[in-house]
mmCIF file of the N, C-alpha and C atoms, coordinates in Angstrom:
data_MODEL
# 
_entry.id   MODEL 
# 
loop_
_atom_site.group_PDB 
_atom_site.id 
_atom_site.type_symbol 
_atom_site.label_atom_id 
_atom_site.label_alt_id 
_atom_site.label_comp_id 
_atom_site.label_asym_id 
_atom_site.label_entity_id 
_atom_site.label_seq_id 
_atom_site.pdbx_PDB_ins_code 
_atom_site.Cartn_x 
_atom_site.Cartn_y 
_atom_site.Cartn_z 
_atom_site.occupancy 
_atom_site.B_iso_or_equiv 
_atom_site.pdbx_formal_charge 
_atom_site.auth_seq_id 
_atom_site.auth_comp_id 
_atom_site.auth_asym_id 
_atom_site.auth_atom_id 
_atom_site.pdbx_PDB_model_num 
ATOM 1   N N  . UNK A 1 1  ? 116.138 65.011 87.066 1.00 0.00 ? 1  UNK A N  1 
ATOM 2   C CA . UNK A 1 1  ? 115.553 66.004 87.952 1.00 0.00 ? 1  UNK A CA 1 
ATOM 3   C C  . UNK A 1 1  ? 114.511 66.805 87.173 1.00 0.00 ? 1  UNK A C  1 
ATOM 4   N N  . UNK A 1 2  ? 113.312 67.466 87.993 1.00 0.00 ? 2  UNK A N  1 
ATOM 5   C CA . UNK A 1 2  ? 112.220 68.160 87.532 1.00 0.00 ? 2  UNK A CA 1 
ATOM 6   C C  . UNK A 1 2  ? 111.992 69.261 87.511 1.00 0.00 ? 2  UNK A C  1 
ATOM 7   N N  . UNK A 1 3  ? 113.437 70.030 88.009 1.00 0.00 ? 3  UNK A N  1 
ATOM 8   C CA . UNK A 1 3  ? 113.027 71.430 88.865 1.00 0.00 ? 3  UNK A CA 1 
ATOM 9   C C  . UNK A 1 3  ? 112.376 72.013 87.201 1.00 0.00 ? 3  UNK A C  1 
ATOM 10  N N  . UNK A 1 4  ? 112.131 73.516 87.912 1.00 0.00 ? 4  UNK A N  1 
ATOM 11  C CA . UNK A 1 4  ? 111.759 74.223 86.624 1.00 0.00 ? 4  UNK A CA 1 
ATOM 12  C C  . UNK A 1 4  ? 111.980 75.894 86.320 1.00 0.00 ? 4  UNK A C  1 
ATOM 13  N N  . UNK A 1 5  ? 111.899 76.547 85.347 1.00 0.00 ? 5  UNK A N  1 
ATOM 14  C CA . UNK A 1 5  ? 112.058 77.525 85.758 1.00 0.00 ? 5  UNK A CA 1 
ATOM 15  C C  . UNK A 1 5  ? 111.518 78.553 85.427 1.00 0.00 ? 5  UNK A C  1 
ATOM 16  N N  . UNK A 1 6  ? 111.180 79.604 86.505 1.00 0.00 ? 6  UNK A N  1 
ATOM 17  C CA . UNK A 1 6  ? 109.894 80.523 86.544 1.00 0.00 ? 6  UNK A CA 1 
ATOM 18  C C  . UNK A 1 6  ? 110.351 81.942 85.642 1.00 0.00 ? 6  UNK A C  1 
ATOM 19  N N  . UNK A 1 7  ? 109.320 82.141 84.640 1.00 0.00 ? 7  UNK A N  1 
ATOM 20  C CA . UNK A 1 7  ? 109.690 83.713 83.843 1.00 0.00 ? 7  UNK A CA 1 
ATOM 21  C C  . UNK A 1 7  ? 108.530 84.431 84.164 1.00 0.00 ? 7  UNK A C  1 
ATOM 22  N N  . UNK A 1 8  ? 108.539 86.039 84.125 1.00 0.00 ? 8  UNK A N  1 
ATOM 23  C CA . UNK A 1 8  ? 107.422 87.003 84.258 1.00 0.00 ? 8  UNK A CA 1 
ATOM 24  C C  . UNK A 1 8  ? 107.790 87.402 82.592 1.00 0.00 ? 8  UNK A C  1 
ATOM 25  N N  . UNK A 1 9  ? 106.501 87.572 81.741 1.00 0.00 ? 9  UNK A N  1 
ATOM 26  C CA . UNK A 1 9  ? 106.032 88.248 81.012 1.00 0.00 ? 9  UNK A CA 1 
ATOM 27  C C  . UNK A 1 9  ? 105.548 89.473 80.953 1.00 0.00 ? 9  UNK A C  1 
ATOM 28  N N  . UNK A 1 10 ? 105.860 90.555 79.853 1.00 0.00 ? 10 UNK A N  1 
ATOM 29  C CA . UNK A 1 10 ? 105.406 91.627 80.201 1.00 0.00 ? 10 UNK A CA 1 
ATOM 30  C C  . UNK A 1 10 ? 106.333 92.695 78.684 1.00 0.00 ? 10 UNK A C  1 
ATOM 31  N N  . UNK A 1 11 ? 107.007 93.398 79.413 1.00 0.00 ? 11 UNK A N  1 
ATOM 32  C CA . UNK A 1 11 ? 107.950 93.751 78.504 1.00 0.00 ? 11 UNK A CA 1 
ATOM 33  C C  . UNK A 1 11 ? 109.058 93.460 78.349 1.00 0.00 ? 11 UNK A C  1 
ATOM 34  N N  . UNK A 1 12 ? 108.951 91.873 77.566 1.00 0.00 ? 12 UNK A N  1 
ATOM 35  C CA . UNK A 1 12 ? 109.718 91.110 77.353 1.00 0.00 ? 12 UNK A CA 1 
ATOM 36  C C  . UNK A 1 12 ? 109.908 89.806 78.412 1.00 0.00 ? 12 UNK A C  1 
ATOM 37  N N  . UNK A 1 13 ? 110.888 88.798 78.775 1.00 0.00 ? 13 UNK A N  1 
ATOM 38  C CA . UNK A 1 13 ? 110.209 88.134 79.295 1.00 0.00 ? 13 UNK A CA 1 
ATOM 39  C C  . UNK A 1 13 ? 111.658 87.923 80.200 1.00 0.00 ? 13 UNK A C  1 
ATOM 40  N N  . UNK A 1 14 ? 111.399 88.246 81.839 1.00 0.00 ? 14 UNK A N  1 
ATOM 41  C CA . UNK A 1 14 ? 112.245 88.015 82.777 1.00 0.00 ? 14 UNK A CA 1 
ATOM 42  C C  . UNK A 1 14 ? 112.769 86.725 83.415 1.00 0.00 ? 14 UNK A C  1 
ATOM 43  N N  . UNK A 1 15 ? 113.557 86.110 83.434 1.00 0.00 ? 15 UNK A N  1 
ATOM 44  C CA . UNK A 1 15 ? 113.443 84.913 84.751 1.00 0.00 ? 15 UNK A CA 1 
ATOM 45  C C  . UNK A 1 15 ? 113.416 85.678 86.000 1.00 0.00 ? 15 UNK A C  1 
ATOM 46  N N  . UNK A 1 16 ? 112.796 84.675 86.648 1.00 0.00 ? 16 UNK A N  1 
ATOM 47  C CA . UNK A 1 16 ? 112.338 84.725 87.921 1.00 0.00 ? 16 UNK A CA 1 
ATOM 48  C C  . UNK A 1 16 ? 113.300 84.427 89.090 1.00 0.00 ? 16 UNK A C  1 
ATOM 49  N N  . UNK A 1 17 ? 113.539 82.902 88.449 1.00 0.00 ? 17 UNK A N  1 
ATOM 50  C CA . UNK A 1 17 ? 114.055 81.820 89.547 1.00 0.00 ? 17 UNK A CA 1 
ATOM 51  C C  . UNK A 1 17 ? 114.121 80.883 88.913 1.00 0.00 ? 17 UNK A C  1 
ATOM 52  N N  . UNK A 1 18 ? 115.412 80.145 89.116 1.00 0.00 ? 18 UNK A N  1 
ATOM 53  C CA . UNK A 1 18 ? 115.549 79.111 88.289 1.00 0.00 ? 18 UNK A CA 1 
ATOM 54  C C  . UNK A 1 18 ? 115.397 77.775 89.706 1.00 0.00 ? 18 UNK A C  1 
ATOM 55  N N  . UNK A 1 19 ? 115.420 76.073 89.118 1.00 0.00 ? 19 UNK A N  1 
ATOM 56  C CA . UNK A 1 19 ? 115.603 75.258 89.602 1.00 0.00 ? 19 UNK A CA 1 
ATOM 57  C C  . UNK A 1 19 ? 114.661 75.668 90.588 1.00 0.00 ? 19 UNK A C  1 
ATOM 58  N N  . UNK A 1 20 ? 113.460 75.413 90.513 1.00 0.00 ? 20 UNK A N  1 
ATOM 59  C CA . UNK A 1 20 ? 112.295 75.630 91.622 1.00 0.00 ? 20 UNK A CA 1 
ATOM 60  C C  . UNK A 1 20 ? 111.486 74.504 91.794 1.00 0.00 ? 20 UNK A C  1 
ATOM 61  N N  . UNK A 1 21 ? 111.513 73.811 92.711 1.00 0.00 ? 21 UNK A N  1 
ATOM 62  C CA . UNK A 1 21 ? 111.097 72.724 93.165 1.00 0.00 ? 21 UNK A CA 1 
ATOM 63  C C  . UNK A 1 21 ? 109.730 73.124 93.904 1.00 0.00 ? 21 UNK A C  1 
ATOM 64  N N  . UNK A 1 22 ? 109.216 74.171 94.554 1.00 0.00 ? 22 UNK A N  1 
ATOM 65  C CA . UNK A 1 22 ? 107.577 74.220 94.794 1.00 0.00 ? 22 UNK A CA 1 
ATOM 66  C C  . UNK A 1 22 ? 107.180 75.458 94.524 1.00 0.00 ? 22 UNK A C  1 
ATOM 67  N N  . UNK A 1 23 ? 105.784 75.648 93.903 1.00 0.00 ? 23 UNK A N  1 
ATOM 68  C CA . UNK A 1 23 ? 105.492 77.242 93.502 1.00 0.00 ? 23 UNK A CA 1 
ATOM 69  C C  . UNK A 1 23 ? 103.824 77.236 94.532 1.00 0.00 ? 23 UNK A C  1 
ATOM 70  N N  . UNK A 1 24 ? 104.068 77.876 95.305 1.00 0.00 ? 24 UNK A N  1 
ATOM 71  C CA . UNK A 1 24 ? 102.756 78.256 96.519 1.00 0.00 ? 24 UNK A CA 1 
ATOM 72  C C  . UNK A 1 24 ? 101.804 79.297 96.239 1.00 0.00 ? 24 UNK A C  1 
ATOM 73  N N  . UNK A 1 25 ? 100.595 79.372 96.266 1.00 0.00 ? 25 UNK A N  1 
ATOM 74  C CA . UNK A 1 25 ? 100.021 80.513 96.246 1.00 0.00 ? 25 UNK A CA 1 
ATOM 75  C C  . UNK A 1 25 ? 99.019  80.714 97.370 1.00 0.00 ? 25 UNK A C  1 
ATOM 76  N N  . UNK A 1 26 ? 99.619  82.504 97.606 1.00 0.00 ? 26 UNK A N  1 
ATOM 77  C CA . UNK A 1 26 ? 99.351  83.193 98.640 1.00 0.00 ? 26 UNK A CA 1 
ATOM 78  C C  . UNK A 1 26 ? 98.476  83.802 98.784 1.00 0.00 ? 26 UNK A C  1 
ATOM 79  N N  . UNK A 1 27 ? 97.785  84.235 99.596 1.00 0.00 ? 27 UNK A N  1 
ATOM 80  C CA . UNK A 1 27 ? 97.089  86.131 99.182 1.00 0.00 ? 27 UNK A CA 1 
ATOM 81  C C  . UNK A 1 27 ? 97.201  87.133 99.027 1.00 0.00 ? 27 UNK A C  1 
ATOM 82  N N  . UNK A 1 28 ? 98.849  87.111 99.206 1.00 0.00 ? 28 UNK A N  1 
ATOM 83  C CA . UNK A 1 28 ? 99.596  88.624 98.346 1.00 0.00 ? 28 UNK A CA 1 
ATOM 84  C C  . UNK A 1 28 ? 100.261 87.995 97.336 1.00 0.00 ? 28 UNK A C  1 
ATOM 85  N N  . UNK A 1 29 ? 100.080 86.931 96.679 1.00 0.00 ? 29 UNK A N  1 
ATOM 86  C CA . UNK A 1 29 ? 100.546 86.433 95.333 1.00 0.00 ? 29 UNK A CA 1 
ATOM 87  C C  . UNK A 1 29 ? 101.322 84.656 95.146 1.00 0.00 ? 29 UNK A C  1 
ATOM 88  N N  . UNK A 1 30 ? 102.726 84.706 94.767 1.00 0.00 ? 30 UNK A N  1 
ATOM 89  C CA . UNK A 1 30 ? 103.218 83.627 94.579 1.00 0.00 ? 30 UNK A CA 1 
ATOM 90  C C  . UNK A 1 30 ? 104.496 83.344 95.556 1.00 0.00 ? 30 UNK A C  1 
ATOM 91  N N  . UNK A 1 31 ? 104.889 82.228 95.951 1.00 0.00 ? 31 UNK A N  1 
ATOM 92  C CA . UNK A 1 31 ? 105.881 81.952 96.794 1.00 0.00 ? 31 UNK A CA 1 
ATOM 93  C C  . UNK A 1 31 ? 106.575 80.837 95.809 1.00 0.00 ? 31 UNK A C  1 
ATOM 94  N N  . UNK A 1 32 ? 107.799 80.729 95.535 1.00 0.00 ? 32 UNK A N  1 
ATOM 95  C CA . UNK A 1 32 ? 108.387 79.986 94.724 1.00 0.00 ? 32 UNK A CA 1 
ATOM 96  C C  . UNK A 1 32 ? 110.145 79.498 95.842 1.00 0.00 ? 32 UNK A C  1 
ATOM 97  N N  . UNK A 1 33 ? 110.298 78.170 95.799 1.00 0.00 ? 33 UNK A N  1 
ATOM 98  C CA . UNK A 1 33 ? 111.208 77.977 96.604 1.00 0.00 ? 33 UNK A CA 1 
ATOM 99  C C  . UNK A 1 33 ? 112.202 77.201 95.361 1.00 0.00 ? 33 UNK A C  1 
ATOM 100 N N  . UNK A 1 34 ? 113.465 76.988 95.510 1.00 0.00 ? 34 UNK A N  1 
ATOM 101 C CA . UNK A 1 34 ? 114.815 76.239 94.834 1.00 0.00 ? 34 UNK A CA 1 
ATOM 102 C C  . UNK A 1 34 ? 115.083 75.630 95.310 1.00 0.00 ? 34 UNK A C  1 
ATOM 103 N N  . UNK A 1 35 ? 115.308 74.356 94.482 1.00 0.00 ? 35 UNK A N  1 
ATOM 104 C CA . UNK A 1 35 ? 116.036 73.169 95.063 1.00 0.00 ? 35 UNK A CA 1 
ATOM 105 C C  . UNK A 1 35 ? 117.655 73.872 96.077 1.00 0.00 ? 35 UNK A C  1 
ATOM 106 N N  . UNK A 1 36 ? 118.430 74.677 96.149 1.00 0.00 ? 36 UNK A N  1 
ATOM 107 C CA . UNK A 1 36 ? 119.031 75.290 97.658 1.00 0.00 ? 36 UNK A CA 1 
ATOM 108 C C  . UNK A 1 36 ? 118.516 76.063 98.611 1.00 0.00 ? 36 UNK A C  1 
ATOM 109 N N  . UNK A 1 37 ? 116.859 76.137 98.330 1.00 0.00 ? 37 UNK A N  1 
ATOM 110 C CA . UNK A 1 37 ? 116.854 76.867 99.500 1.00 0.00 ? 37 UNK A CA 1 
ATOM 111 C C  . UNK A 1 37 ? 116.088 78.469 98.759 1.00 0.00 ? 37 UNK A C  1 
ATOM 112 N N  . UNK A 1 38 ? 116.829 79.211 97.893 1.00 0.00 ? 38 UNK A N  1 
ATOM 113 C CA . UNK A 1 38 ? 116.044 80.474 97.918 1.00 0.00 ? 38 UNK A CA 1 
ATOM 114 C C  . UNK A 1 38 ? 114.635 80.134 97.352 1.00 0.00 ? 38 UNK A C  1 
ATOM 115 N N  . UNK A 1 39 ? 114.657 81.535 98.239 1.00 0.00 ? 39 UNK A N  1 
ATOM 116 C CA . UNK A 1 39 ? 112.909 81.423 98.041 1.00 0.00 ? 39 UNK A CA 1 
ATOM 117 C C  . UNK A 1 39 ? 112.388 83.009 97.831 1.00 0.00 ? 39 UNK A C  1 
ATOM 118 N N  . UNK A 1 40 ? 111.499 82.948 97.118 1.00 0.00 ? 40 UNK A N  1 
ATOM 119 C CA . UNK A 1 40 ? 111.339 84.697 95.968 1.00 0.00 ? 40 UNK A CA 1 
ATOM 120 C C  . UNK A 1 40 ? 109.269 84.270 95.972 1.00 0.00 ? 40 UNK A C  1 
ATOM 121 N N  . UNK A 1 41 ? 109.099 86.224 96.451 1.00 0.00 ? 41 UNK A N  1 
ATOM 122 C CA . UNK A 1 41 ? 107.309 86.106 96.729 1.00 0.00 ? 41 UNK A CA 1 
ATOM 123 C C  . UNK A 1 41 ? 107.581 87.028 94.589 1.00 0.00 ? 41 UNK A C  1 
ATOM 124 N N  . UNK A 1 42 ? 106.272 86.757 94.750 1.00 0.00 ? 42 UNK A N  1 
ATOM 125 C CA . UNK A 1 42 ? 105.828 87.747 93.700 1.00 0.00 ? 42 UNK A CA 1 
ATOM 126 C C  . UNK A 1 42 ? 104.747 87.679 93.452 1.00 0.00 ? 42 UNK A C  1 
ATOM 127 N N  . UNK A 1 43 ? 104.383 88.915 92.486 1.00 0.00 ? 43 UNK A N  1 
ATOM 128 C CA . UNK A 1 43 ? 102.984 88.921 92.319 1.00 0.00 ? 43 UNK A CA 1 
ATOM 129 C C  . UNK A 1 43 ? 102.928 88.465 90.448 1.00 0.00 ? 43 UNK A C  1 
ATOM 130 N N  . UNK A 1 44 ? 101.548 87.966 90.017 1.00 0.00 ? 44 UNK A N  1 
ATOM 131 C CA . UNK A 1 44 ? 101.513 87.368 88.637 1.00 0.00 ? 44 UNK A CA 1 
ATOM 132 C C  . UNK A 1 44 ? 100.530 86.515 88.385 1.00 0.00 ? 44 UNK A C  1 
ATOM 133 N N  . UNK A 1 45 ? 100.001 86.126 87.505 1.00 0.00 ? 45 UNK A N  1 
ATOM 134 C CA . UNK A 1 45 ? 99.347  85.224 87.256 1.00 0.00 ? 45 UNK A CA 1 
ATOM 135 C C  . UNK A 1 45 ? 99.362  84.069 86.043 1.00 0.00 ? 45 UNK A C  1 
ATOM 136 N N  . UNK A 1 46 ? 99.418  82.860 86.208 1.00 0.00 ? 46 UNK A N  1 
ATOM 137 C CA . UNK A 1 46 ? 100.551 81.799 85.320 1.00 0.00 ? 46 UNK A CA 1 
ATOM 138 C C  . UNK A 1 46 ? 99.849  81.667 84.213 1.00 0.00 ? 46 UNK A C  1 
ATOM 139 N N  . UNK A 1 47 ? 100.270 81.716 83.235 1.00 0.00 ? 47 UNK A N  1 
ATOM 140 C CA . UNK A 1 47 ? 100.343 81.863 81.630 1.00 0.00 ? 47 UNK A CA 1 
ATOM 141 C C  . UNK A 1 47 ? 100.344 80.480 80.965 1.00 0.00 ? 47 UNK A C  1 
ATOM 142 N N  . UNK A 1 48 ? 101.122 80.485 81.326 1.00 0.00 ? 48 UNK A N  1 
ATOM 143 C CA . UNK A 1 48 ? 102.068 78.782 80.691 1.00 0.00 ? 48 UNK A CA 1 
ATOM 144 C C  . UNK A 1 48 ? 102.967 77.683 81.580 1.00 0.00 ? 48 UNK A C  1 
ATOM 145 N N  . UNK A 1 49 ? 102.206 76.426 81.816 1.00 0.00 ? 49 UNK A N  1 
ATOM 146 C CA . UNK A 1 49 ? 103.109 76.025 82.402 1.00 0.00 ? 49 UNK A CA 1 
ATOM 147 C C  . UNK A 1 49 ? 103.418 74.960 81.259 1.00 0.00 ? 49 UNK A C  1 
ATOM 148 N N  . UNK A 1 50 ? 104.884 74.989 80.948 1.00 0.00 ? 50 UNK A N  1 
ATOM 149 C CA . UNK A 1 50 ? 105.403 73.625 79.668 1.00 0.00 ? 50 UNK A CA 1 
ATOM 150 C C  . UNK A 1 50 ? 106.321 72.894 80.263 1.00 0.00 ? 50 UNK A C  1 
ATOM 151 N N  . UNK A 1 51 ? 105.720 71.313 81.017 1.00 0.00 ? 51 UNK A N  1 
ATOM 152 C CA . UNK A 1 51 ? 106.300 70.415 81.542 1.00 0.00 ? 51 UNK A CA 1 
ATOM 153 C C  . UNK A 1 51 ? 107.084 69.755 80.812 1.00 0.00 ? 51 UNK A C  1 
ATOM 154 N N  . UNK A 1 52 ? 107.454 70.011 79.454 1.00 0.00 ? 52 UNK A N  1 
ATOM 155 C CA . UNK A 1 52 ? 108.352 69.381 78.663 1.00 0.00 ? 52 UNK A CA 1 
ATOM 156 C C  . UNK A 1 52 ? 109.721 70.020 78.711 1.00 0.00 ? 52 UNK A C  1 
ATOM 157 N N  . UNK A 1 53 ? 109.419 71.582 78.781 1.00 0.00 ? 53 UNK A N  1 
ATOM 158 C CA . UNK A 1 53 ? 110.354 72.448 79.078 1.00 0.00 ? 53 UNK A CA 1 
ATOM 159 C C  . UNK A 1 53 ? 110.799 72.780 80.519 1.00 0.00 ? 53 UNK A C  1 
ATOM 160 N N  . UNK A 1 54 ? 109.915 72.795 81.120 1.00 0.00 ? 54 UNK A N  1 
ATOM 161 C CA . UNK A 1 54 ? 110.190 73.093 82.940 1.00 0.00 ? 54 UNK A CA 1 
ATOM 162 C C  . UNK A 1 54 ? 109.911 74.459 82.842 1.00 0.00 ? 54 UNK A C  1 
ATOM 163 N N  . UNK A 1 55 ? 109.272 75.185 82.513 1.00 0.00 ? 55 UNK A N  1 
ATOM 164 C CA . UNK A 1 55 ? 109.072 76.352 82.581 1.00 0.00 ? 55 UNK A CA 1 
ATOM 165 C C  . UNK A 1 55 ? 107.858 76.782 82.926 1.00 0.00 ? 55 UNK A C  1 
ATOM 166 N N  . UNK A 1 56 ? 107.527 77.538 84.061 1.00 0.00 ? 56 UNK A N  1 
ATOM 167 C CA . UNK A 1 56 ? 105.988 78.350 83.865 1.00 0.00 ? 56 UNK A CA 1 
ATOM 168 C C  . UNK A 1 56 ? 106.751 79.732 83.575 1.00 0.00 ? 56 UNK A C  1 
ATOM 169 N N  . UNK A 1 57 ? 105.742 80.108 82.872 1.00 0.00 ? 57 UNK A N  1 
ATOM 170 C CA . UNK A 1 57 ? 105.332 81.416 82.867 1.00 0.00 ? 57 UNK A CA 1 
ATOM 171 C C  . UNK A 1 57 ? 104.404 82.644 82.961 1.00 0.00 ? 57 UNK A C  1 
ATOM 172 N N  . UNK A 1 58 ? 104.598 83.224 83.688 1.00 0.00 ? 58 UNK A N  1 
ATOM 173 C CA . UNK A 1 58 ? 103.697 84.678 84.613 1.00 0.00 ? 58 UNK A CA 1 
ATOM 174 C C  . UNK A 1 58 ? 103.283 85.480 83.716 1.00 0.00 ? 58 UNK A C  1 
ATOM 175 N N  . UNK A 1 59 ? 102.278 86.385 83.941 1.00 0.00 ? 59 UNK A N  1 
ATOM 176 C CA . UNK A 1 59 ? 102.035 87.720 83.186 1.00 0.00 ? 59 UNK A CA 1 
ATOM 177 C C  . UNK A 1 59 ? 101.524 88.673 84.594 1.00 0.00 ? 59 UNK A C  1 
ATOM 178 N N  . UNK A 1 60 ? 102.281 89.379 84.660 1.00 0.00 ? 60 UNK A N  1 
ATOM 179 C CA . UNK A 1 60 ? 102.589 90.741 85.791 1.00 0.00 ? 60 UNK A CA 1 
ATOM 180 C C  . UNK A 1 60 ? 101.023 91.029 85.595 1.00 0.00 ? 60 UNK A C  1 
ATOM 181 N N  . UNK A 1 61 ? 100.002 91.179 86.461 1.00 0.00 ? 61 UNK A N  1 
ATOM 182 C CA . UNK A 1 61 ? 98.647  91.833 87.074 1.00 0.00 ? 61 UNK A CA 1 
ATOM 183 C C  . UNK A 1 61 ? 98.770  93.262 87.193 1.00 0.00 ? 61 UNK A C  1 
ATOM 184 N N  . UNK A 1 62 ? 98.336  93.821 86.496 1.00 0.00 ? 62 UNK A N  1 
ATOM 185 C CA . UNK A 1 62 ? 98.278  95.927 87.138 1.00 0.00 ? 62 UNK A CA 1 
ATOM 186 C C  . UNK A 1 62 ? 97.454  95.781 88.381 1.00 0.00 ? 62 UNK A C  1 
ATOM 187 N N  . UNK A 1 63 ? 97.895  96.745 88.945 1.00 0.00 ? 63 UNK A N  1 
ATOM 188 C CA . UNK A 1 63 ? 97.328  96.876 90.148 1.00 0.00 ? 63 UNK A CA 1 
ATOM 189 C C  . UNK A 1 63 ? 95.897  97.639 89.435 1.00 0.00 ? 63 UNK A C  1 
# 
């Protein structure tokens, strides 16, 4: 399996959402869904994505 899993950067580095099978982008930011179903908006902009690891990672935008 491919899922992956989403962190925000910033002060220090959060998960998001784990096991995320599609990451969407919106015009109020990111839509990220899980292989069960949840699904989490946020705002960010992707840093790193490491397909070896399954991980992207965000860095939080100031308003």
């Amino acid at each position: 399996m491919c899922q992956a899993t989403i962190y925000r950067r910033g002060n220090g580095e959060v998960e998001i959402l784990r096991d995320v099978i599609s990451l969407e982008r919106t015009e109020e930011g990111w839509i990220a869904q899980s292989l069960f179903g949840e699904s989490k908006r946020f705002q960010g902009r992707i840093e790193r994505i490491d397909f070896l690891k399954h991980t992207i990672t965000l860095i939080q935008e100031l308003p």
